[in-house]
C-alpha positions as CSV (number, residue, x, y, z in Angstrom):
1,X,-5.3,22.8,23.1
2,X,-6.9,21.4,19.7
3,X,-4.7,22.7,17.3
4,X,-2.0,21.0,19.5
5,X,-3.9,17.6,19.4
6,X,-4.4,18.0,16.2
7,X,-0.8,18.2,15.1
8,X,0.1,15.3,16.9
9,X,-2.6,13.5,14.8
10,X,-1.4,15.0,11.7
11,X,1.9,14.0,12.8
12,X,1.1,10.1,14.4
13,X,-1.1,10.1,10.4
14,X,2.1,10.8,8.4
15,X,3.9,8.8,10.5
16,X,1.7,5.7,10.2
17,X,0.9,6.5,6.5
18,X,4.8,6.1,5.4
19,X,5.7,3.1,7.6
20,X,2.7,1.1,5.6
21,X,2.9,2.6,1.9
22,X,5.8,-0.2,1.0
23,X,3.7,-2.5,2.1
24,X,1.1,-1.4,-0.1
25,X,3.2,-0.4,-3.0
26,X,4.4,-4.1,-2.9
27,X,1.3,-5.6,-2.4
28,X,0.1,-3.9,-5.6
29,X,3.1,-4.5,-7.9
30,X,2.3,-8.4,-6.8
31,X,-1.6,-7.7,-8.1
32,X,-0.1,-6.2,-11.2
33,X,2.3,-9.2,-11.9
34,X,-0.5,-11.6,-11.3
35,X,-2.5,-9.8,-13.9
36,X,0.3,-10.0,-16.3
37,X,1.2,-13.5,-15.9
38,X,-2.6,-14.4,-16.0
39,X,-2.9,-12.5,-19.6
40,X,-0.2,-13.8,-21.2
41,X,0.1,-17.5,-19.7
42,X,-3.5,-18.1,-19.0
43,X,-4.2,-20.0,-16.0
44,X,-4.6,-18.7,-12.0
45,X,-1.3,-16.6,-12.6
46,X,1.3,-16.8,-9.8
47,X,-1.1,-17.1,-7.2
């Protein structure tokens, strides 16, 4: 009966995990850009 809850887990983790890593590869590229922007133009950057 664990290992069986425990594969769902594994499987509801992966699951979750892959629905929200666009989210957080884009929210990091926008971090990155901001950086950028901020070293070369100087100011608050985009944001």
């Amino acid at each position: 009966m664990q290992r069986t809850g425990l594969a769902i887990l594994a499987v509801f983790l992966v699951l979750t995990t892959s629905a929200c890593a666009p989210l957080l590869i884009g929210g990091a590229a926008v971090a990155v850009a901001d950086e950028a922007v901020e070293q070369n133009q100087g100011g608050d950057g985009l944001f």
